[in-house]
C-alpha positions as CSV (number, residue, x, y, z in Angstrom):
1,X,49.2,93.0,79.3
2,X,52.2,91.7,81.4
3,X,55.6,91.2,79.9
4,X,56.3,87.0,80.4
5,X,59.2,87.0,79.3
6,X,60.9,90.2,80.8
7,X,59.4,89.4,84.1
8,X,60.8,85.7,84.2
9,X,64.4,87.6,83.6
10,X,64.0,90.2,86.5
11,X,62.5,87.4,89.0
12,X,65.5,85.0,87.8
13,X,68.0,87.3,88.7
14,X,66.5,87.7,92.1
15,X,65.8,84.3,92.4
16,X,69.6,83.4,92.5
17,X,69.5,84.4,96.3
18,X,68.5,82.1,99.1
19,X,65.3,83.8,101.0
20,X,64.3,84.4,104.5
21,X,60.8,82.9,105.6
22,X,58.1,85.4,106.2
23,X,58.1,85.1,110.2
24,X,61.7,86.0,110.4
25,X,60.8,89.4,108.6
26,X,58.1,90.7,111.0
27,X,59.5,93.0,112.4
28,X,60.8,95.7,109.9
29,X,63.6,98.5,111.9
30,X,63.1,101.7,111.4
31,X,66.6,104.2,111.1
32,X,66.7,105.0,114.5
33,X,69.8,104.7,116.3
34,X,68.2,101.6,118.6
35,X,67.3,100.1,115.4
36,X,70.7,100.5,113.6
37,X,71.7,98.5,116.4
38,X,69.3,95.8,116.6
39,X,69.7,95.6,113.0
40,X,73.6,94.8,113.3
41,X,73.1,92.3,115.8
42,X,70.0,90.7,113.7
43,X,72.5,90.1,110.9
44,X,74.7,87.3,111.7
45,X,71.1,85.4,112.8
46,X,69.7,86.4,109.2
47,X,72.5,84.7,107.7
48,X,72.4,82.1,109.9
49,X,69.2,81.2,108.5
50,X,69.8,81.6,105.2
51,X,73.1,78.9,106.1
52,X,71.2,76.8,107.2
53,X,68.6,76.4,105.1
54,X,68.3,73.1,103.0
55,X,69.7,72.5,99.0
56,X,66.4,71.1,98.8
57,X,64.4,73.8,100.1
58,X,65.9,76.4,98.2
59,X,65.2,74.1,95.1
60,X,61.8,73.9,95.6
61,X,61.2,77.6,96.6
62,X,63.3,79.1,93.0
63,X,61.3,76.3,91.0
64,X,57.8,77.5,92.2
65,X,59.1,81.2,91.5
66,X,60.3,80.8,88.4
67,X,56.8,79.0,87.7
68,X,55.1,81.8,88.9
69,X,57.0,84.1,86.5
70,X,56.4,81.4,83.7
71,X,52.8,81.7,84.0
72,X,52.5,85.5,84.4
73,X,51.5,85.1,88.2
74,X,54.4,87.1,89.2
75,X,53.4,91.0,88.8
76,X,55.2,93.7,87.2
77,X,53.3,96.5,88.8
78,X,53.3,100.2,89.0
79,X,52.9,102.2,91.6
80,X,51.5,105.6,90.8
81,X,52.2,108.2,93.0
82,X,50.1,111.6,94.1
83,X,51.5,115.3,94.2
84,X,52.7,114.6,97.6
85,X,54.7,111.4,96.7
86,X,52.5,109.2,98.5
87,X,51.5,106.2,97.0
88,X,48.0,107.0,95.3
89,X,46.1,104.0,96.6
90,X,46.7,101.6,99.3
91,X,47.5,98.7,97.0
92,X,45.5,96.2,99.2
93,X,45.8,93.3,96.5
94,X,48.3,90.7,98.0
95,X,51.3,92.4,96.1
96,X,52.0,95.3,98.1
97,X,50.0,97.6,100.6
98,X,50.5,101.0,101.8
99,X,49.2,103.1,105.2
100,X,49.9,106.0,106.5
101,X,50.5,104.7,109.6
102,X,53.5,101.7,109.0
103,X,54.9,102.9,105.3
104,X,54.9,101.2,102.0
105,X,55.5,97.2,101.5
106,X,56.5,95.9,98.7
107,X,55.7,91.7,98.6
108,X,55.4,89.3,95.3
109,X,56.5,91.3,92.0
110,X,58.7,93.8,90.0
111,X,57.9,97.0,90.7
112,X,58.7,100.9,89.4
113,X,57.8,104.1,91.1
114,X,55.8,106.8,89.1
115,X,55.6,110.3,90.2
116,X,52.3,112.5,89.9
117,X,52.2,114.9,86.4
118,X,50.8,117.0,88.5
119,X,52.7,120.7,88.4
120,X,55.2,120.9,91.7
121,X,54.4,117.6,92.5
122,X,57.2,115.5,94.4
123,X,59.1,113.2,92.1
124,X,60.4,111.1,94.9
125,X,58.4,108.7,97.2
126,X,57.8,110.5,100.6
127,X,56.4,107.4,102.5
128,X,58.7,105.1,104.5
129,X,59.4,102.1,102.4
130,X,59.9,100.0,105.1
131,X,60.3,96.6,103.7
132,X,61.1,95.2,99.7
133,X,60.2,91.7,100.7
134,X,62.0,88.6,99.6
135,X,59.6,88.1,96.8
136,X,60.3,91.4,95.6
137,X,62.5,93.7,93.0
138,X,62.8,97.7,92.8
139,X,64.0,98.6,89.0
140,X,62.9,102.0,89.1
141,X,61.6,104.9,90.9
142,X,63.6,108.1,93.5
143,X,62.6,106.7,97.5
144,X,62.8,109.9,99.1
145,X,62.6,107.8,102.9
146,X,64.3,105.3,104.9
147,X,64.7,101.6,103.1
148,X,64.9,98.2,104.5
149,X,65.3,96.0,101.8
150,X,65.1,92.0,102.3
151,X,64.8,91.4,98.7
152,X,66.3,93.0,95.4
153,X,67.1,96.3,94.4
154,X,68.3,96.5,91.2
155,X,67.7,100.2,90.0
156,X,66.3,103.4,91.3
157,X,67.6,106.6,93.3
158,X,67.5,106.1,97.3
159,X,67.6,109.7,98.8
160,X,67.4,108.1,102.1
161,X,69.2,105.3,104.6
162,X,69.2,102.1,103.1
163,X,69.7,98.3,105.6
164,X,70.2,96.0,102.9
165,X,69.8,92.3,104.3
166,X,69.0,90.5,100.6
167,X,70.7,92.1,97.0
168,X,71.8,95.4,95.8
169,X,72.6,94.6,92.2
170,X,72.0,98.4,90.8
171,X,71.0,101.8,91.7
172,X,71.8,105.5,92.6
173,X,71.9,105.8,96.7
174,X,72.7,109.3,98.0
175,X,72.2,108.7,101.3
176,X,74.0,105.8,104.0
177,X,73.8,102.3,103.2
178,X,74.4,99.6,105.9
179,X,74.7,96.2,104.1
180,X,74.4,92.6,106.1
181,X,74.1,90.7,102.8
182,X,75.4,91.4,99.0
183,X,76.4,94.6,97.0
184,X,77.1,93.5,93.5
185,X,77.0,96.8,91.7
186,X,75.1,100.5,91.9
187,X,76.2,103.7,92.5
188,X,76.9,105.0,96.5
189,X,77.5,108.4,97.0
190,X,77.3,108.2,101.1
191,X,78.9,106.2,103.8
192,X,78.8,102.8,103.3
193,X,79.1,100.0,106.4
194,X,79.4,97.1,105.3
195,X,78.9,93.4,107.4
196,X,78.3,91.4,104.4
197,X,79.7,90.7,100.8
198,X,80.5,93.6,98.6
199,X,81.5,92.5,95.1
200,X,81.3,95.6,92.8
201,X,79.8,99.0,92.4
202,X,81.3,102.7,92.4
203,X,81.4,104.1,96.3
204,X,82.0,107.3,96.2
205,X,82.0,107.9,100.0
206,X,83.7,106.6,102.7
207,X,83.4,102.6,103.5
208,X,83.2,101.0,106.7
209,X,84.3,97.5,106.2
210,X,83.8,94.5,108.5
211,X,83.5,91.8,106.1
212,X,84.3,91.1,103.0
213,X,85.3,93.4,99.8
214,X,86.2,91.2,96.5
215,X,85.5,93.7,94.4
216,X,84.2,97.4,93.1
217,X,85.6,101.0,92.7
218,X,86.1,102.7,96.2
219,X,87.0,106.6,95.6
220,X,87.3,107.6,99.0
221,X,88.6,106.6,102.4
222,X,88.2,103.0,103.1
223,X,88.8,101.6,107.0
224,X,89.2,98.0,107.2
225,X,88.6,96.9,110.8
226,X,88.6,93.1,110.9
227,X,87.4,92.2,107.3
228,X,88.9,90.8,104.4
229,X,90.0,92.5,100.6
230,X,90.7,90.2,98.5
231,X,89.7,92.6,95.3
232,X,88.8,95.9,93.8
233,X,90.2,99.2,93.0
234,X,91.0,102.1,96.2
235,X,91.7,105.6,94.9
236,X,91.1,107.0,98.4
237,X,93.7,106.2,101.2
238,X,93.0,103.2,103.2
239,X,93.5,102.3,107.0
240,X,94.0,98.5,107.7
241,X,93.1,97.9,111.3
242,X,93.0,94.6,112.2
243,X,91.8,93.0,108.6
244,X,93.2,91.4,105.6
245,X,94.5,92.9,102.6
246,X,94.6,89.8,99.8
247,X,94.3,91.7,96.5
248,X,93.0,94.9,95.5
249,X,95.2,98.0,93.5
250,X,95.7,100.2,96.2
251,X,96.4,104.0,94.2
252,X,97.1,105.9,97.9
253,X,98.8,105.9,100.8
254,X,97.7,102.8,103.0
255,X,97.8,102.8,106.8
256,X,98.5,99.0,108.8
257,X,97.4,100.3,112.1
258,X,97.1,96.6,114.5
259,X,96.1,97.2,117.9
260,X,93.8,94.9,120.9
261,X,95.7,91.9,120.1
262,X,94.1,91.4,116.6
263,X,96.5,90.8,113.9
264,X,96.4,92.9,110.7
265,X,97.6,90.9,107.4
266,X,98.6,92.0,103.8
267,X,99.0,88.5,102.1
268,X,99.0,90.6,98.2
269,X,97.5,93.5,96.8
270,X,99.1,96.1,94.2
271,X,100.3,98.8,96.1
272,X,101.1,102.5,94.1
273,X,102.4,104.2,96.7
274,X,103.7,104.2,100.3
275,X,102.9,102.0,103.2
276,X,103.0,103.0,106.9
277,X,102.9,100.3,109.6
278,X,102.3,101.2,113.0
279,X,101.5,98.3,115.8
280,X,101.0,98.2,119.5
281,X,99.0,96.0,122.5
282,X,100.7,93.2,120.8
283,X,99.0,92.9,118.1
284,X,101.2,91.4,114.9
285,X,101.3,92.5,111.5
286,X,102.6,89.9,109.2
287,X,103.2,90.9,105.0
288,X,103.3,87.4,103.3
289,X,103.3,88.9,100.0
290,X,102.0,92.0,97.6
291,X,103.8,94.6,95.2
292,X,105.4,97.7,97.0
293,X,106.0,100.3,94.3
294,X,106.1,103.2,97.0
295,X,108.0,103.6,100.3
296,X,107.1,100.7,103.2
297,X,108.3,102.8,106.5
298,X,107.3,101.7,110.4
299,X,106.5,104.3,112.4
300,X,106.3,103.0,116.2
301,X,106.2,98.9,115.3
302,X,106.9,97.4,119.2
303,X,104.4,94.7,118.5
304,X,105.9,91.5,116.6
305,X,106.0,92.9,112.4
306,X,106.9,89.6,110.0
307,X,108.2,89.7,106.5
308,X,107.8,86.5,104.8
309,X,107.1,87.7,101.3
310,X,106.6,90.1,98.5
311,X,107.9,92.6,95.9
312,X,109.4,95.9,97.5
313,X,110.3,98.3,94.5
314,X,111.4,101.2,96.9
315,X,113.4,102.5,99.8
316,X,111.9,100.3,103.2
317,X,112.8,101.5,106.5
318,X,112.0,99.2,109.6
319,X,114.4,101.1,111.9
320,X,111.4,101.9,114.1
321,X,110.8,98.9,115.6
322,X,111.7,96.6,118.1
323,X,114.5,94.6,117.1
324,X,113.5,91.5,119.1
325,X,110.0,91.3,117.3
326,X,111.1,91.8,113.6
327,X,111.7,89.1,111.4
328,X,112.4,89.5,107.8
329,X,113.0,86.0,105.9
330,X,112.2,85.9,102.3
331,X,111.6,88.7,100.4
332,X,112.3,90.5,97.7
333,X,113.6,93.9,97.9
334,X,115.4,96.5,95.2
335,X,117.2,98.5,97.7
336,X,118.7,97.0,100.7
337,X,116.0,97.5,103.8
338,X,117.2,100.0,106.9
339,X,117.3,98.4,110.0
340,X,117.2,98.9,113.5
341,X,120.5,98.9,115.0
342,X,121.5,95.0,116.2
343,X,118.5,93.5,114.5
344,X,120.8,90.7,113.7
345,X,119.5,90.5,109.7
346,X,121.8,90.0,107.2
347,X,121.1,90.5,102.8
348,X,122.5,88.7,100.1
349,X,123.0,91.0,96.8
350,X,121.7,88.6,93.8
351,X,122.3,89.7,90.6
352,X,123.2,88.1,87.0
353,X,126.7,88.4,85.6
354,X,126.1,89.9,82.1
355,X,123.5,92.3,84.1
356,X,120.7,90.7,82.5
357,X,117.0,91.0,84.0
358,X,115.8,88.8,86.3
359,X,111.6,87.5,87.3
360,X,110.6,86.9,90.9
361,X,107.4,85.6,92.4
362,X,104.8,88.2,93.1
363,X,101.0,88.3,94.0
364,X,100.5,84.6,92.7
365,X,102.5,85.4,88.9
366,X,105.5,86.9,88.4
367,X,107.1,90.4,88.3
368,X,106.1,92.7,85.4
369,X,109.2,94.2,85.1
370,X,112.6,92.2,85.3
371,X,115.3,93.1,87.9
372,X,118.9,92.6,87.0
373,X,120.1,93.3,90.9
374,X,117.7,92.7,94.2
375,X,118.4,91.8,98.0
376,X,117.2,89.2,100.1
377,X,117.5,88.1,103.2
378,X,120.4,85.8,104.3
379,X,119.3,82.3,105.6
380,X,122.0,80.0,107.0
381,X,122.9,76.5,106.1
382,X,120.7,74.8,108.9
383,X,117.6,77.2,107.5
384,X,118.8,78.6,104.1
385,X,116.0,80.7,102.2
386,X,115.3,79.4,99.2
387,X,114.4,82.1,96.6
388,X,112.6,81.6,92.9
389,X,114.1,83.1,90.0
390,X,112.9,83.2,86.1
391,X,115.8,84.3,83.6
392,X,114.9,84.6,80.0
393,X,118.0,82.4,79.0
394,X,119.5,79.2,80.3
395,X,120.9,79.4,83.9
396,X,124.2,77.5,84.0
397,X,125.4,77.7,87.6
398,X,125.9,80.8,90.1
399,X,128.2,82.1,92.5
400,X,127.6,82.6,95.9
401,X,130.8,84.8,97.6
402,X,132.7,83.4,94.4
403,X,132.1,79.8,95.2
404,X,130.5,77.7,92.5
405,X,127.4,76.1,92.8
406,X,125.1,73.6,89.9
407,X,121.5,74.5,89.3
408,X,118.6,72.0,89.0
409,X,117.5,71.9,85.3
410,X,115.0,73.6,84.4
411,X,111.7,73.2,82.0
412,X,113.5,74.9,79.2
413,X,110.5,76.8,77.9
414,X,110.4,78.5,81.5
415,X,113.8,79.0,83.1
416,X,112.7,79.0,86.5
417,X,115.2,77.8,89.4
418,X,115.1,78.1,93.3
419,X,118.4,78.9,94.9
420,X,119.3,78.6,98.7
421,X,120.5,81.2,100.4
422,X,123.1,80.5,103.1
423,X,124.5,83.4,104.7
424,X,126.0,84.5,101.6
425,X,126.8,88.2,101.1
426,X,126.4,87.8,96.5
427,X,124.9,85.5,94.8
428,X,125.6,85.9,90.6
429,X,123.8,84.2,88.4
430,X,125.9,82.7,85.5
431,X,123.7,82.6,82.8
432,X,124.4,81.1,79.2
433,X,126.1,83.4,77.3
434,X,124.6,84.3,73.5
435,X,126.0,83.1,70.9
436,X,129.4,84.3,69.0
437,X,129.4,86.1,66.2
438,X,130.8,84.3,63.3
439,X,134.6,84.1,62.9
440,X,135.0,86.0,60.1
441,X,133.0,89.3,61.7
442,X,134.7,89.9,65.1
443,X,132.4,93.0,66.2
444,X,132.9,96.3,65.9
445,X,136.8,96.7,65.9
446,X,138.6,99.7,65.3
447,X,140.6,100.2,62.3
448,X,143.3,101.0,65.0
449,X,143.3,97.3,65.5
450,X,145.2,96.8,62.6
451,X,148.6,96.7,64.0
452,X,147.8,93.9,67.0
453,X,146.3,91.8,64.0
454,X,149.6,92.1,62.0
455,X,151.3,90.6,65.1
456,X,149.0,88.1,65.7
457,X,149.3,86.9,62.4
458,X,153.0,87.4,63.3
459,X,152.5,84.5,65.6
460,X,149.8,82.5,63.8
461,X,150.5,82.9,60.5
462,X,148.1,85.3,58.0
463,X,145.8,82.1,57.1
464,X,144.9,81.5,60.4
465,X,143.9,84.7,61.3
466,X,140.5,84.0,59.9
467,X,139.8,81.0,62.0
468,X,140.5,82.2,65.6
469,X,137.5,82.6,68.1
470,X,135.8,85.7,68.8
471,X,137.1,85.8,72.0
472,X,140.5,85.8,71.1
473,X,140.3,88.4,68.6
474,X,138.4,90.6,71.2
475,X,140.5,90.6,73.9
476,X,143.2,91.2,71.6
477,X,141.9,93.9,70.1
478,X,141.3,95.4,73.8
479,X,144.9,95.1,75.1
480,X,146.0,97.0,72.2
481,X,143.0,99.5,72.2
482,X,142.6,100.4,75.9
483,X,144.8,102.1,78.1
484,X,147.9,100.3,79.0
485,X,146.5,97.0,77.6
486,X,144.1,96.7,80.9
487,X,140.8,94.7,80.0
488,X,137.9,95.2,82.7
489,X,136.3,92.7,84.2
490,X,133.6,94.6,86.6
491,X,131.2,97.5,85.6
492,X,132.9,99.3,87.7
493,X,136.6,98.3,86.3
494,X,134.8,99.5,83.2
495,X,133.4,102.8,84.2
496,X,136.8,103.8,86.1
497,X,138.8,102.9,82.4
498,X,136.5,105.0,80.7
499,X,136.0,108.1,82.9
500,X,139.7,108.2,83.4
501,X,140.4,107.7,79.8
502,X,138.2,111.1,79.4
503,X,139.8,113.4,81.7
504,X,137.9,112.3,84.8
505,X,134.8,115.3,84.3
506,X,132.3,115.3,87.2
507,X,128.9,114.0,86.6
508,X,126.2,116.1,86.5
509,X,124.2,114.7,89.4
510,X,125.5,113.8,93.0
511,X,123.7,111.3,94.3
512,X,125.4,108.4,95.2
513,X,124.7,104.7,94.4
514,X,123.6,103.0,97.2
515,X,125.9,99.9,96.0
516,X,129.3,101.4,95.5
517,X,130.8,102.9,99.1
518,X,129.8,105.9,99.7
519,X,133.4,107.3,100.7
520,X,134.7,105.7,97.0
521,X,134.3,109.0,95.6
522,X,136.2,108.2,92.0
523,X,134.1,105.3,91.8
524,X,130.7,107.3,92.5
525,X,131.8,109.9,89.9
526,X,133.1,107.4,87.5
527,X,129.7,105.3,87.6
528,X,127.6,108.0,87.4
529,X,129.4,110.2,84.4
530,X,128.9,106.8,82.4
531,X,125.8,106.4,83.2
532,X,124.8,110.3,82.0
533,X,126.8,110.3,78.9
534,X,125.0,106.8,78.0
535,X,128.0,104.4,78.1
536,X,126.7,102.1,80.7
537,X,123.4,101.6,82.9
538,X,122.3,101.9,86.3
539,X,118.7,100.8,87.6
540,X,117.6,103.7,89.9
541,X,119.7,103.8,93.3
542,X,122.1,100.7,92.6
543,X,125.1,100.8,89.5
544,X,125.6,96.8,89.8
545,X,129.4,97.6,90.4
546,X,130.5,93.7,90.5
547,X,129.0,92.4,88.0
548,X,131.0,90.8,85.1
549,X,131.0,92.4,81.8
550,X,131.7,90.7,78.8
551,X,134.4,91.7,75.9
552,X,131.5,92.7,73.5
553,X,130.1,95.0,76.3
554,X,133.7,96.7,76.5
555,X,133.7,97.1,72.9
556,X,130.6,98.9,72.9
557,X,131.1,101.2,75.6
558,X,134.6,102.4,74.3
559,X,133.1,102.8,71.0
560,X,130.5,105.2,72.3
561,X,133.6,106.8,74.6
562,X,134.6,108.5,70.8
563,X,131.3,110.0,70.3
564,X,131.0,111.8,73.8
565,X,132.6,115.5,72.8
566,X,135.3,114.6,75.7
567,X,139.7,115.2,75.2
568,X,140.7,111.1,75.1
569,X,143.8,110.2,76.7
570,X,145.3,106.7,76.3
């Protein structure tokens, strides 16, 4: 008794796809290499057809199918096979025949492969399956042969080579799979070339690709000649030679290898670790955007290599390259980029003035993490680069190489401004400051403070001392409490009051902030001892030496200078 309702399901799915007419499919290639070939070639003219056939026609042809599987005409059929995993008769009923001559053919139906009982019998099926037609769906069975398959496979081991020109949408395949049409899921455990539309499924070999990936799990090395990513997840290492890179999490190193002239393009993409760009026969690469969280170095770029966007997170070294045919003009970069010597690029330094985090575009969204100091490249006032930042408070104004300049407003749920820069060397972003606390609770003063307050309220009489501001109690409170009465205004005003105050001890590491000259060696120490002894913070290589800090910040950190087991010397 056939299954209605289960066969309208399967033929649906298979139904989805637009189907080649019988006459083009004549001709079935076998896996010879002449074959391969011809087979290649035939696919841009197999989906050529399928282009161009009418919205009408396609209409028509899934109505009648699903009418078919409606009314039961459309076969789920079983095909038994003998100890020698040949099909055990020759299935002459308009469904499917088989010879010993040309293979097995599989036309109109669902079908399933069952092995012989008998003992030692093969399990798989031995005979050349040399065409799934277009009316047709594998859901089970182990093809121990070669596979052309020009309708749907959507379960089933393939020991063998597989030419898909219609829909994978499931399966185990242990042997080579060349697809001219759609993957959409199944296991591949061989090489996979791909000249069609690969959309998901767990490829656990290498992968050829000359199309287009959107999707799927790719576990070992992937080459992308001229095709496109715009999705999926690479564990393996990929080489991008001449293709497109879109989207994707890429967890290993990644090759940009452009060569003959063809450009090769990352324009986003997640990238876990580091990024090597090599170039040559003038052929461009050009990185419009993406997430770097691993080291971006050129190794031999004498080809034109563009910049014009993204996220880099760590240490990027163009020095290899020629000068004349780099351009970097609006990224975003944590460290400052090495460059070849007279490139003629200049970066701006933008960071906030009370060190807060900062948002910046990235991959369509914005950042995950917030940045409270990046560098980006320096426009000039007939181009200025206009960069997009998102605080999480109001932005008030900011000041490029001290000047000040006024901010569009922005939608107050969203804080997002863009900012021009103009050949500026630092940009600080003045954003509002929080709240005071109340008048009545000036922070966390020190009991020492009791003798400024007596001479303030020297000067402003003992009821007013309850009513000044915040501010003036603070900085009050500093002159008396800090070292000859000097108030920081800089991180690294701060850090030098507070290491000297302790005896000046060296820090426990020596590496040296990339922000603060390299030759300052007080300042170096002094920055990095605070950071250890958790007075103050850094983020990785920079210290954020100029930046302003705030009498409450001053406060803290000087508290916290009493609690590190250090002599104190005022």
């Amino acid at each position: 008794m056939k299954a209605k309702r289960i066969l309208s399901i399967l033929l649906t799915g298979s139904m989805l796809l637009s189907l080649l007419p019988v006459s083009a499919l004549a001709a079935a290639p076998v896996f010879d290499a002449p074959a391969q070939i011809t087979a290649k070639k035939a696919a841009p003219l197999v989906q050529e057809a399928d282009a161009s056939r009418s919205t009408e026609e396609e209409a028509s042809t899934r109505s009648s199918r699903d009418l078919d599987a409606e009314n039961g005409t459309a076969e789920s059929i079983t095909i038994q096979l003998n100890a020698e995993g040949k099909p055990a008769d020759s299935g002459d009923d308009g469904n499917w025949y088989y010879s010993a001559d040309s293979g097995c053919q599989l036309d109109t139906g669902v079908f399933a492969l069952q092995p012989s009982s008998e003992p030692e019998a093969e399990s798989a099926l031995k005979a050349r399956l040399f065409r799934i037609g277009d009316k047709a769906e594998l859901v089970r069975g182990t093809v121990g042969c070669e596979t052309n398959n020009y309708g749907t496979i959507s379960g089933g081991i393939f020991q063998g080579k597989v030419a898909n020109f219609r829909t994978i949408s499931g399966g185990t395949f242990q042997g080579d799979v060349n697809n001219y049409q759609t993957i959409s899921d199944g296991t591949f455990q061989g090489k996979v070339d791909n000249d069609g539309v690969i959309s998901g499924g767990t490829f656990q070999g290498e992968v050829y690709n000359d199309s287009t990936i959107s999707g799927g799990t790719f576990q070992s090395e992937l080459y992308n000649f001229r095709g496109t990513i715009s999705g999926g997840t690479f564990q393996g290492n990929v080489t991008n030679s001449s293709g497109t890179i879109s989207g994707g999490t890429f967890k290993e190193a990644v090759e940009v290898n452009a060569a003959s002239g063809t450009e090769a393009k990352i324009e986003g993409g997640t990238f876990k670790k580091s990024m090597t760009l090599k170039n040559s026969d003038g052929a461009p690469i050009i990185i419009s955007d993406g997430l770097f969280d691993g080291e971006v170095v050129a190794k031999g770029c004498y080809a034109p290599l563009s910049i014009t966007g993204g996220l880099f997170t760590q240490a990027v070294d163009v020095s290899d390259t020629d000068p004349s045919k780099l351009s970097i003009t609006g990224d975003y970069f944590v460290n400052e980029p090495t460059m070849p010597e007279s490139s003629g690029i200049a970066f701006t330094s933008v960071s906030d003035q009370s060190y807060r985090t900062f948002q910046v575009p990235v991959n369509g969204g914005w950042s995950e993490n917030g940045y409270n100091e990046l560098y980006v490249p320096s426009g000039s006032s007939a181009q200025p680069n206009t960069i997009t930042v998102k605080t999480n408070t109001k932005l008030l104004y900011y000041l490029a190489d001290g000047e000040r300049f006024p901010v569009l407003d922005s939608d107050s749920d969203s804080y997002i401004y863009q900012i021009p820069v103009q050949n500026f060397e630092k940009i600080v972003l003045v954003t509002e400051e929080p709240s005071a606390p109340p008048t009545d609770d000036p922070g966390e003063l020190d009991p020492a403070f009791s003798s400024g307050a007596a001479a303030l309220g020297v000067v402003l009489g003992t009821a007013g001392l309850g009513y000044i501001t915040y501010a003036h109690v603070s900085s009050l409170y500093l002159y008396y409490a800090l070292p000859g009465g000097f108030i920081p205004s800089t991180r690294q005003e701060l850090a030098n009051v507070l290491w000297t105050t302790a005896g000046k001890p060296d820090p426990v590491s020596t590496a040296l902030y990339t922000d603060i000259p390299a030759d300052a060696i007080e300042q170096q120490k002094a920055a990095r001892w605070c950071v250890e002894q958790g007075l103050l913070s850094d983020h990785g290589a920079t210290f954020g030496p100029d930046t302003t800090v705030t009498n409450a910040r001053i406060i803290r950190a000087w508290n916290s200078l009493k609690k590190v087991p250090v002599p104190i010397t005022n």
